[in-house]
N, C-alpha and C positions, 0 to 999 in steps of 0.2 A: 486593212485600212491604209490608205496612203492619203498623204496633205496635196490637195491640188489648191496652189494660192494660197497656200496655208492653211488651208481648212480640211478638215479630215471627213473624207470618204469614205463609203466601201467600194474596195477597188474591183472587188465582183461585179459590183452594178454599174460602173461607167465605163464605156466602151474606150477605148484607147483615142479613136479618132475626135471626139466631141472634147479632149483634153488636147486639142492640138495649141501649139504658143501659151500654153500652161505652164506656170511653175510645178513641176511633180516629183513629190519627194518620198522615198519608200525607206523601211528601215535603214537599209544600209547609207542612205546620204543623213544620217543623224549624226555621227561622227566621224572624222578625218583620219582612220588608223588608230583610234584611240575610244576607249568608251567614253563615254558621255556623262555626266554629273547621274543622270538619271538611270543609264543604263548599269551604271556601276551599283547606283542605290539598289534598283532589281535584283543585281547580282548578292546585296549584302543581306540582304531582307528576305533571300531562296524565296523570291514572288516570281518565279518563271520555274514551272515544271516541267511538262510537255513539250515546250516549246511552240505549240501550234497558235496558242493565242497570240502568245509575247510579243509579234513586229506588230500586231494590231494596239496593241495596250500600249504600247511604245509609243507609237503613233501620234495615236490619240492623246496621251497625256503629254506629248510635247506641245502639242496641238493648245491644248490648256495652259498650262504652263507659260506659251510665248503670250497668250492674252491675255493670263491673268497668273504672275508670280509668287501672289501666295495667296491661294485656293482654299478656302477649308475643304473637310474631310467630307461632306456631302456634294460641295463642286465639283469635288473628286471624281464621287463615286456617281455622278450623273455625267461629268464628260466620258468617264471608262465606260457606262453604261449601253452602249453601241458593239461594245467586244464581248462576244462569248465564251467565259471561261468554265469549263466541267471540273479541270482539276484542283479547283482551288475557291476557299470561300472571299476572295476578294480583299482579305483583310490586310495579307501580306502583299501586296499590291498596292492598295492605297497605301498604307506605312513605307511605301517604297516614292512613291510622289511627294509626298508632303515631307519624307528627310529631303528628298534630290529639292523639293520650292525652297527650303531653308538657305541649300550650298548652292545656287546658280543665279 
C-alpha cells in the first residue's frame, strides 16, 4: 500500500506510469529519521510480527488517520481491511491506532 494524493492504494495494482505528477508516498516518507506517533505505537503494542504486512497497515492507517483523527475501532478495522495479515488477529494492531489517534 502506498498514498497516491493521499489516498491509499495497492501499489501492486498501479502501474508506476499512470501515477506520473502524483503525490506518492511509501513507508519510508511517513517519518523524517524519527518514528512516527503511530509507528512508535505499533512498535509498543508488538502489532508488527513478520514484518510483511506492517508498511501496508502503516499506510493505510495513516491514510485514515489524516482524514479522520479519532476513528473508532470499527473505522479502524475497515480502513486496515485492505492489508492482509496471517500473523496476527488484528487486535494488536487496531490497539496500536486508536493509542497513536489519542497522541497525534
Amino acid at each position: 500500500t502506498v498514498l497516491v494524493d493521499g489516498n491509499p492504494v495497492c501499489a501492486c495494482l498501479v502501474p508506476a506510469a499512470s501515477v506520473t505528477g502524483a503525490s506518492v508516498t511509501t513507508v519510508e516518507g511517513l517519518a523524517n529519521g524519527r518514528l512516527s506517533a503511530l509507528q512508535a505505537s505499533f512498535l509498543e503494542h508488538g502489532a508488527a510480527q513478520c514484518g510483511i504486512c506492517t508498511p501496508g497497515l502503516l499506510v493505510a492507517a495513516t491514510a485514515l488517520l489524516e482524514r479522520n483523527p479519532t476513528p473508532s475501532e470499527a473505522e479502524t478495522q475497515d480502513a486496515l481491511g485492505g492489508v492482509l495479515c496471517r500473523c496476527t488477529g488484528y487486535r494488536k494492531i487496531v490497539a496500536a491506532v486508536m493509542q497513536a489517534s489519542r497522541h497525534m
